[in-house]
LOTI-734227 format. One line per field, with one value per residue (C-alpha): residue number from 0; residue in three letters; x, y, z. Coordinates in steps of 0.5 Angstrom, whole numbers. Layout:
<nodes>
pos	NUM; ... $
code	ALA; ... $
px	X; ... $
py	Y; ... $
pz	Z; ... $
</nodes>
This chain:
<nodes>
pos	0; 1; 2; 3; 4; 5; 6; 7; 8; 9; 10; 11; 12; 13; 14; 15; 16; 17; 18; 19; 20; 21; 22; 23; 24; 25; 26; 27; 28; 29; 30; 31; 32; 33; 34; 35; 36; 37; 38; 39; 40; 41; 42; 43; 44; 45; 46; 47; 48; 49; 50; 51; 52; 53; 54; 55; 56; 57; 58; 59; 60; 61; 62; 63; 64; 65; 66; 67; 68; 69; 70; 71; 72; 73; 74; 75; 76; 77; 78; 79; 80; 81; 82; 83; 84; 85; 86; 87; 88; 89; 90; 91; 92; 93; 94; 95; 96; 97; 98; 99; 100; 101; 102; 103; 104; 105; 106; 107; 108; 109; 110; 111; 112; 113; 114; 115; 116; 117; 118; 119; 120; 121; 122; 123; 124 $
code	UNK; UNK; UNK; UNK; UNK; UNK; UNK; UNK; UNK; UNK; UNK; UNK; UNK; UNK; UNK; UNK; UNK; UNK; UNK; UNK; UNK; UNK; UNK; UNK; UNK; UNK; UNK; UNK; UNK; UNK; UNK; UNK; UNK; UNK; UNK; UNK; UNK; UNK; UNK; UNK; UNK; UNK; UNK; UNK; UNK; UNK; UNK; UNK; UNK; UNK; UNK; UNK; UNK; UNK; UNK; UNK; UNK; UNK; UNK; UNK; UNK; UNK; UNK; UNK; UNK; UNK; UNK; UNK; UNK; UNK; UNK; UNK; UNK; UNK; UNK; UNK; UNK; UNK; UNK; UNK; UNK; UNK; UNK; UNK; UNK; UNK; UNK; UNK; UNK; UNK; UNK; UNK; UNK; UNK; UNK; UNK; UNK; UNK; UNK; UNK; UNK; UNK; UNK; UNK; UNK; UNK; UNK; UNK; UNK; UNK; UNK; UNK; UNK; UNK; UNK; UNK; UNK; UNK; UNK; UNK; UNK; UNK; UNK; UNK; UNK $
px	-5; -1; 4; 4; -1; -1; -5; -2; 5; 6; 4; 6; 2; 3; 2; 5; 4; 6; 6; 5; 4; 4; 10; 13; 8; 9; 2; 3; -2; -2; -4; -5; -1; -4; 0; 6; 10; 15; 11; 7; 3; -4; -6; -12; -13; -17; -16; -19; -13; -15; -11; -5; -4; 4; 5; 12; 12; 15; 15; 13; 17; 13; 18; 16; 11; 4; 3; -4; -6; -7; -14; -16; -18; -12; -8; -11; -10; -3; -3; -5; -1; 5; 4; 4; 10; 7; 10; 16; 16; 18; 18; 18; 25; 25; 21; 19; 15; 8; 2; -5; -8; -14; -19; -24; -29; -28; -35; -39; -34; -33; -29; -28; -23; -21; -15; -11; -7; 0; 5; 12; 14; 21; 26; 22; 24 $
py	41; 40; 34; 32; 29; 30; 24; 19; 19; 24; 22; 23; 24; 20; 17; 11; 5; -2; -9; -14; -21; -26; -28; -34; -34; -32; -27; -21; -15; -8; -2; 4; 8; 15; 16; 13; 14; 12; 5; 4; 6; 7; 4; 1; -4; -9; -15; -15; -18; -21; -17; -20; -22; -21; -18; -17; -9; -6; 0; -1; 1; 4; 0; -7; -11; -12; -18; -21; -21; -13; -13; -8; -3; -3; -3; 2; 6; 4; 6; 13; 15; 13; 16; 22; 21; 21; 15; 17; 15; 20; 16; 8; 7; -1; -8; -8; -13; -11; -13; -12; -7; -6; -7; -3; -4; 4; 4; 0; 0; -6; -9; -7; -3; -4; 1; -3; 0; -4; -3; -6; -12; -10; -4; 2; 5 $
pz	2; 9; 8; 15; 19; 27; 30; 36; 31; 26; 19; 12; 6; 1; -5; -9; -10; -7; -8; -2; 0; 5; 8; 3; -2; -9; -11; -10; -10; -12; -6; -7; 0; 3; 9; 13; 20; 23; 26; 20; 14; 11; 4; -1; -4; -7; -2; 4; 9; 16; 22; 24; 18; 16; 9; 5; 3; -1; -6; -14; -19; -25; -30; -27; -31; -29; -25; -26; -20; -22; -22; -30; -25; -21; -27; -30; -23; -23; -30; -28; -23; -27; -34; -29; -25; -18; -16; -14; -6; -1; 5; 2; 0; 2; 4; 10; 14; 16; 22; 19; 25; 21; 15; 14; 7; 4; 0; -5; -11; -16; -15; -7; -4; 2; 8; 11; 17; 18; 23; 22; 24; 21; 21; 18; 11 $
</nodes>
């Protein structure tokens, strides 16, 4: 499988995991990144968030404890990628601030998932 993507900015496959959140605000969600650039990243997640919303994002560390805004299926992703050392991001090493470009329902899973496209806001990691 090819680790880079060329498009309008060259991307990055990823996968690992993210919590993010609204700016001030204490809950936190757990995301699931595909790709990353210099500008901005991809990711899934069960909370469908509005364009131009800001988010806090920042990489999840296997060791942290659950929040209980994981979903059970979130978890049990979380779960899977951990359990078999995938979470080690390449290219998210810090918290970044994150415009919402996009959000498109992915399928008819339950609960649903949703890709968010994010640009930075902030310094890129």
């Amino acid at each position: 499988m090819n680790d880079i993507d060329q498009r309008k900015y060259t991307r990055n496959n990823e996968s690992a995991l993210i919590s993010f959140g609204f700016l001030h605000q204490t809950p936190r969600f757990l995301g699931f990144v595909k790709n990353v650039s210099q500008y901005g990243l991809y990711f899934i997640t069960e909370k469908p968030l509005r364009i131009g919303s800001l988010v806090s994002i920042q990489p999840w560390r296997c060791e942290s404890p659950p929040a209980d805004t994981f979903s059970p299926p979130s978890r049990r992703r979380a779960d899977a990628i951990c359990s078999q050392s995938r979470n080690k991001p390449r290219h998210i090493n810090a918290m970044v601030i994150g415009k919402v470009v996009h959000c498109r329902r992915l399928d008819d899973e339950t609960p649903p998932t949703y890709g968010i496209g994010a640009h930075y806001e902030s310094p890129s990691v």
